[in-house]
C-alpha positions in Angstrom: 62.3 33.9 -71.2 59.5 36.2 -71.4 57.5 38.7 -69.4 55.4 37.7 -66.7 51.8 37.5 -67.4 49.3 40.1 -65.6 47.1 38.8 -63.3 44.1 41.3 -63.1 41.9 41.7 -60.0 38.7 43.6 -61.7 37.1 45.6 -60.0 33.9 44.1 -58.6 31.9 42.7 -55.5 32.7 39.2 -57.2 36.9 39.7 -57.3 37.0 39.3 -60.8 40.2 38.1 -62.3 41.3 38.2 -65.6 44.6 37.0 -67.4 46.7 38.7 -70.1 50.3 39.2 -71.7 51.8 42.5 -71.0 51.4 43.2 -74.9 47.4 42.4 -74.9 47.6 45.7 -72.1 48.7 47.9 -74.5 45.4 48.0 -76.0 43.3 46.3 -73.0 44.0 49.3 -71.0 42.2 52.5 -72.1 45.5 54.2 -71.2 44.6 57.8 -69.3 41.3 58.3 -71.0 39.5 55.6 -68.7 38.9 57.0 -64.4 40.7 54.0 -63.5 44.5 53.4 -61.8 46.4 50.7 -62.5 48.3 49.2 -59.7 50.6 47.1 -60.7 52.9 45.0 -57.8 51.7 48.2 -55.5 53.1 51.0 -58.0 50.8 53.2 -59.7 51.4 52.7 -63.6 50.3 55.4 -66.4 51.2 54.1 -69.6 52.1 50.7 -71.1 55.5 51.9 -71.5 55.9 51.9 -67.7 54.3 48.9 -67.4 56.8 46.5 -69.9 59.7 48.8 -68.2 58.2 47.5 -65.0 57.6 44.4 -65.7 61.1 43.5 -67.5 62.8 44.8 -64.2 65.3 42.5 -62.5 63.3 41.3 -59.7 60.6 40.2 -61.8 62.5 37.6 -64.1 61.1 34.3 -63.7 57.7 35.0 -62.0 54.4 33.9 -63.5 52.2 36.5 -62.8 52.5 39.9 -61.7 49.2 41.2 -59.7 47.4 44.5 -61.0 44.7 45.9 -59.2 42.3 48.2 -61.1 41.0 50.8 -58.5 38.0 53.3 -60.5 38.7 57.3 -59.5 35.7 58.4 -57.5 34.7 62.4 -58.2 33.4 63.6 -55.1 34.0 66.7 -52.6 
């Protein structure tokens, strides 16, 4: 059995949600170069790395979806 697939709350008025394999996030996710975080089951992920280590963890074997939240960094004072 495989990975779960990502399910992807965008972030927008609308929640916007998106589908995709952990692979497609490799290149989906502008990996540190976008002013987003990606929250993944409510822990902060940085590269895609973490994100298959994540997602291939024990307690995640034979779920669907995992939820990721895309939260944009705000610059401000």
């Amino acid at each position: 059995m495989g990975l779960p697939k990502l399910r992807i709350r965008l972030p927008s008025d609308h929640q916007a949600q998106d589908v995709c394999s952990v692979e497609e996030a490799r290149y989906r996710f502008n990996w540190g170069r976008d002013p987003f975080l990606v929250v993944v089951e409510g822990h902060h992920v940085r590269s895609f790395e973490e994100l298959r280590d994540l997602a291939g963890q024990e307690r995640f074997k034979g779920r669907e979806f995992l939820e990721v939240e895309i939260h944009p960094l705000l610059a401000g004072g």
